[in-house]
C-alpha positions in Angstrom: 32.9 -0.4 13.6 33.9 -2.5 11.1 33.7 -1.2 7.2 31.6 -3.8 6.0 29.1 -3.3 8.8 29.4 0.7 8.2 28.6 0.5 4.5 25.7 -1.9 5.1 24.3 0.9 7.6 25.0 3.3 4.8 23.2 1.4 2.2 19.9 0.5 4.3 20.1 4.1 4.8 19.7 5.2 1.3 17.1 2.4 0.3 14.8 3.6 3.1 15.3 6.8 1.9 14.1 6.6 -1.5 10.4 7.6 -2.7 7.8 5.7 -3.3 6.2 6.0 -6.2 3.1 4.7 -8.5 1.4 5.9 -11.5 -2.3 5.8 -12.6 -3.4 5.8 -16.0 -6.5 7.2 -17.3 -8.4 7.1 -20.6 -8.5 9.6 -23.4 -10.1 12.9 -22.4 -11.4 11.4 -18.2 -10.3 12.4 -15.3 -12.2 9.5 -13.3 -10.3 6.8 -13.2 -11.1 3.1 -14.1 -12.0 0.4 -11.6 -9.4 -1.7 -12.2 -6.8 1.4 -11.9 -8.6 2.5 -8.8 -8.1 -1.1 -7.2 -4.3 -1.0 -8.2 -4.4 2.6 -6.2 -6.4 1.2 -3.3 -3.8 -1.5 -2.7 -1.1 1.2 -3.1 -2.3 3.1 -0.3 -2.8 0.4 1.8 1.0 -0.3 2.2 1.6 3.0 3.2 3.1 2.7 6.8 1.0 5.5 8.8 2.9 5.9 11.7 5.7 7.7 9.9 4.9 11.1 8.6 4.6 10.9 4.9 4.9 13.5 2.5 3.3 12.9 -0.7 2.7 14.4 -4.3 0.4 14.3 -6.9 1.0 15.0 -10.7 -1.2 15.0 -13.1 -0.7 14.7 -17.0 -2.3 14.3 -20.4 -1.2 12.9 -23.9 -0.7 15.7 -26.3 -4.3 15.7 -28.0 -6.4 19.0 -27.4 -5.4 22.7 -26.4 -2.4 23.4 -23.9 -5.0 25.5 -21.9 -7.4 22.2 -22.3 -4.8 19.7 -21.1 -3.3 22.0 -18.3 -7.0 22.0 -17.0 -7.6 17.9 -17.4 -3.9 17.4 -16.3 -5.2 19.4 -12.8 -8.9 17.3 -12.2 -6.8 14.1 -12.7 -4.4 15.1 -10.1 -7.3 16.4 -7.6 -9.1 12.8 -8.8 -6.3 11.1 -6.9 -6.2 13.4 -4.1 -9.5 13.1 -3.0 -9.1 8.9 -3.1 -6.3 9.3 -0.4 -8.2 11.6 1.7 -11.2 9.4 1.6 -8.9 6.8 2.4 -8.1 8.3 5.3 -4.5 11.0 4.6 -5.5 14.8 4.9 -4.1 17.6 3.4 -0.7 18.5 5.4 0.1 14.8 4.4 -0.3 15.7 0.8 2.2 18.8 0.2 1.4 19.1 -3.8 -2.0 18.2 -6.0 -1.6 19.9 -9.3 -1.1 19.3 -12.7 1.5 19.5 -15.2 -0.3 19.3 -18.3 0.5 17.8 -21.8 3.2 15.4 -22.5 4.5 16.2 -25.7 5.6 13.5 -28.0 9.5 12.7 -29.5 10.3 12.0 -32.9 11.1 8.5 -31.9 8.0 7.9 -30.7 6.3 7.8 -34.3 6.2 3.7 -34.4 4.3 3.5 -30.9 2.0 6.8 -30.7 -0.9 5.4 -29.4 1.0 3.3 -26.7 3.3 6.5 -25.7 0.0 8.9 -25.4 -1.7 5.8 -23.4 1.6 5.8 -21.0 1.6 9.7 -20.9 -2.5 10.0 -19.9 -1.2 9.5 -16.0 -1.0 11.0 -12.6 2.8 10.4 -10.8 2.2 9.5 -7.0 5.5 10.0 -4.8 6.3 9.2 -1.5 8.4 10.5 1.1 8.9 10.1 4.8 9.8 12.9 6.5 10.9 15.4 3.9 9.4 18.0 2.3 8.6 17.8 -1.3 9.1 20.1 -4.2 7.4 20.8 -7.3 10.6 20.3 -9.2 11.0 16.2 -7.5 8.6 14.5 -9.6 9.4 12.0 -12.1 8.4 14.4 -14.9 9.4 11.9 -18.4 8.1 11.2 -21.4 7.5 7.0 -22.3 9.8 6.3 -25.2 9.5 2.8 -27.0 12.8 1.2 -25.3 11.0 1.7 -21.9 7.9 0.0 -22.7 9.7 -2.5 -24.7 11.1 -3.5 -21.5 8.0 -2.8 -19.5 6.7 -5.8 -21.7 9.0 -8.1 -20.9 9.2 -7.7 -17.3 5.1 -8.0 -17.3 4.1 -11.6 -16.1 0.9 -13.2 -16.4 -2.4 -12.2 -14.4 -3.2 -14.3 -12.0 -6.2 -13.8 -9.1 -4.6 -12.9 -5.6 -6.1 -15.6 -3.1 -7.3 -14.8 0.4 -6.2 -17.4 3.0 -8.4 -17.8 6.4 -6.8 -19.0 9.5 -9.8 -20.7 11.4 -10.4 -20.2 15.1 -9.9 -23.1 17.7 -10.9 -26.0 17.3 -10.9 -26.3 13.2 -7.5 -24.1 13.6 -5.7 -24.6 9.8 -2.5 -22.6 11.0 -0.4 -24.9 8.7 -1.4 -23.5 5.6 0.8 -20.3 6.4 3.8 -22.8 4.6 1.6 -22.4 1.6 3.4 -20.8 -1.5 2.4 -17.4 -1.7 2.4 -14.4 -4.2 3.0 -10.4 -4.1 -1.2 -9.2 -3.2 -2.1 -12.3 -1.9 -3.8 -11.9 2.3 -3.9 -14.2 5.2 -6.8 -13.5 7.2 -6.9 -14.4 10.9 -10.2 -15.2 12.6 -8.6 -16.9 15.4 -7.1 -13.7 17.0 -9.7 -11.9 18.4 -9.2 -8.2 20.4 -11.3 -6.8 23.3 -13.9 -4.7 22.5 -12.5 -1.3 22.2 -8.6 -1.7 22.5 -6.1 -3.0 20.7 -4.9 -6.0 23.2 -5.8 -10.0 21.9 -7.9 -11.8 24.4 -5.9 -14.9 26.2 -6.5 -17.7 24.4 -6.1 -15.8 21.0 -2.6 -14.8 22.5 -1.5 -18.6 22.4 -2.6 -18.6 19.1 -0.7 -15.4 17.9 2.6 -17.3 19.6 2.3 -20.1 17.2 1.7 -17.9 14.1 4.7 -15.8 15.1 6.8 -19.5 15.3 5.9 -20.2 11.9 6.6 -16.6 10.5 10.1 -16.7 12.1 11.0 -19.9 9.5 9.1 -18.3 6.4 11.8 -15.7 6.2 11.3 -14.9 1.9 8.0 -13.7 2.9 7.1 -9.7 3.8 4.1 -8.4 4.8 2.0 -5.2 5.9 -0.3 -6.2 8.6 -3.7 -4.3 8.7 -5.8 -3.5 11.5 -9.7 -3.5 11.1 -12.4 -2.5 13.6 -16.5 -2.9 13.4 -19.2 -0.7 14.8 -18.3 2.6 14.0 -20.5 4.8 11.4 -19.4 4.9 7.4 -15.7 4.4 7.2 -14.3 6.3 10.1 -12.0 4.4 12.6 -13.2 3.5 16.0 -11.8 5.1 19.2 -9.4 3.7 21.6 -10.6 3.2 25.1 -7.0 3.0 26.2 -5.8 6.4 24.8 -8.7 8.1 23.7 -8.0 8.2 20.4 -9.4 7.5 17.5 -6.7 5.2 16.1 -7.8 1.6 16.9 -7.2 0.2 13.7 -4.0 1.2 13.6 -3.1 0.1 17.3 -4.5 -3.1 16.5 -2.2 -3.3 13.8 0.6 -1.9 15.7 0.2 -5.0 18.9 0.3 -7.4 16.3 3.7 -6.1 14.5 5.2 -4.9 18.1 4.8 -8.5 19.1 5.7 -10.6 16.0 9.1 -8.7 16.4 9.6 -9.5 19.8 8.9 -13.3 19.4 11.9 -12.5 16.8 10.2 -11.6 13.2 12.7 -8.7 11.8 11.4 -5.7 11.8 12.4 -4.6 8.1 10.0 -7.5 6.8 6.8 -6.5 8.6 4.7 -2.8 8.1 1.6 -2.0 9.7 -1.4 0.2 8.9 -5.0 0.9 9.8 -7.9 0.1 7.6 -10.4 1.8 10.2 -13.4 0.4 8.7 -13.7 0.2 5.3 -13.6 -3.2 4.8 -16.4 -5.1 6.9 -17.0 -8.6 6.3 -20.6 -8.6 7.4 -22.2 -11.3 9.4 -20.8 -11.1 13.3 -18.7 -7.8 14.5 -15.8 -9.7 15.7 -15.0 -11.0 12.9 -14.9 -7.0 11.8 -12.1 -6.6 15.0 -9.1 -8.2 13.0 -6.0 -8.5 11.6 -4.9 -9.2 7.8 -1.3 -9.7 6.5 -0.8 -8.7 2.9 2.1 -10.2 1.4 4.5 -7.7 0.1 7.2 -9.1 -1.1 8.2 -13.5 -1.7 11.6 -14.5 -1.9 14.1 -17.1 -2.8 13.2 -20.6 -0.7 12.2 -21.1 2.1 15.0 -21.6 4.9 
């Protein structure tokens, strides 16, 4: 093997091998967290690939207004805050090795120009991510927020703009040509001409074609990743719906599993594409099949097109 190829291995290696990671941020003295914050979190958790084991940890902290003994105890609700959103979101708890809290975050004397900022930054729970390793209680990201950070926080911070949510019509009003669209990081393609037997995770024949000339498309837009997620319909509250193939109750994440097994055979590399089930969470109302689908959410926009 040449060296070139072997430190390319090397290097894909450690990428995939690094946690990830996302912070909430909570008000002074809560532990429940905002909507907005718990939207950021919901999105998080949706790019989570399921079908590797995941090991994940919670930390919780607090600015360093109040009692340590007050402040260890918030620092431990925000923490079990957040745990309970990914179970209800569908993880349990030998997916989450570590809930607890860690307390007060105590300030720096160079933090005296930007208290209120730093506390803001420090009122937080650290969410890390690993796939197939065990966890520690000494692995989190345990830092304080100094000035130069969020100084460069700032810069890097772009504009808000409102994530848009583009629907692929079914045959014969079929707009498949708006997938060479600019798209943004959040932004969803929603498919409601690929439509799956009731029950299993297979497409029906003619929404087969269909999935062929989506898959031709995705093969050119090559600066674009994407986590594709499975819904169902017809199952009570949330839950996912059962397989009639296997038995198990999984078919959100099957359906999501057809869809990214045969995108990369048609030739889509793997690396670009994840896939997770929504179970069903998410109902659009009106007709159930428009409840059995599939969504891409963009991950990730390069360079041009090529």
């Amino acid at each position: 093997m040449k060296p070139l190829t072997i430190f390319i291995c090397l290097l894909v290696q450690i990428i995939t091998a690094q946690n990830t990671t996302h912070d909430v941020f909570f008000e002074t003295d809560k532990y429940h967290i905002s909507e907005a914050e718990k939207q950021k979190l919901i999105r998080f958790i949706s790019t989570i690939d399921t079908s590797q084991t995941t090991a994940i940890s919670i930390f919780g902290y607090c600015d360093d207004r109040g009692s340590v003994h007050y402040n260890q105890i918030l620092s431990e609700k925000r923490a079990h805050t957040i745990k309970t959103i990914f179970i209800s979101n569908g993880f349990n708890n030998h997916q989450i090795k570590i809930a607890s809290g860690k307390g007060e975050v105590a300030l720096s004397p160079l933090d005296t120009e930007k208290v209120s900022t730093v506390r803001s930054q420090n009122r937080r729970v650290n969410i890390s991510l690993a796939s197939n390793h065990d966890i520690s209680e000494n692995s989190p990201m345990e830092r304080t927020v100094t000035p130069t950070e969020i100084k460069k926080e700032t810069v890097k911070s772009e504009p808000k703009s409102e994530n848009k949510v583009v629907v692929i019509k079914g045959y014969p009003d079929n707009n498949i040509d708006v997938l060479n669209d600019d798209f943004k990081v959040g932004d969803k393609i929603r498919f409601e001409n690929l439509y799956f037997e009731v029950g299993y995770s297979f497409l029906l024949p003619e929404s087969k074609k269909e999935l062929e000339k989506i898959a031709e498309i995705l093969v050119k837009r090559n600066n674009i990743f994407f986590t594709i997620e499975g819904h169902v319909c017809c199952t009570s509250d949330t839950r996912d719906a059962v397989d009639f193939k296997t038995k198990e109750r999984n078919l959100s994440v099957a359906r999501a599993k057809y869809i990214y097994d045969f995108l990369a055979e048609k030739g889509i590399e793997k690396y670009r594409m994840k896939y997770v089930g929504m179970q069903r969470k998410f109902p659009l109302g009106g007709d159930a099949k428009y409840d059995r689908r599939v969504e891409f959410l963009i991950t990730y926009v390069g360079g041009e097109k090529q």
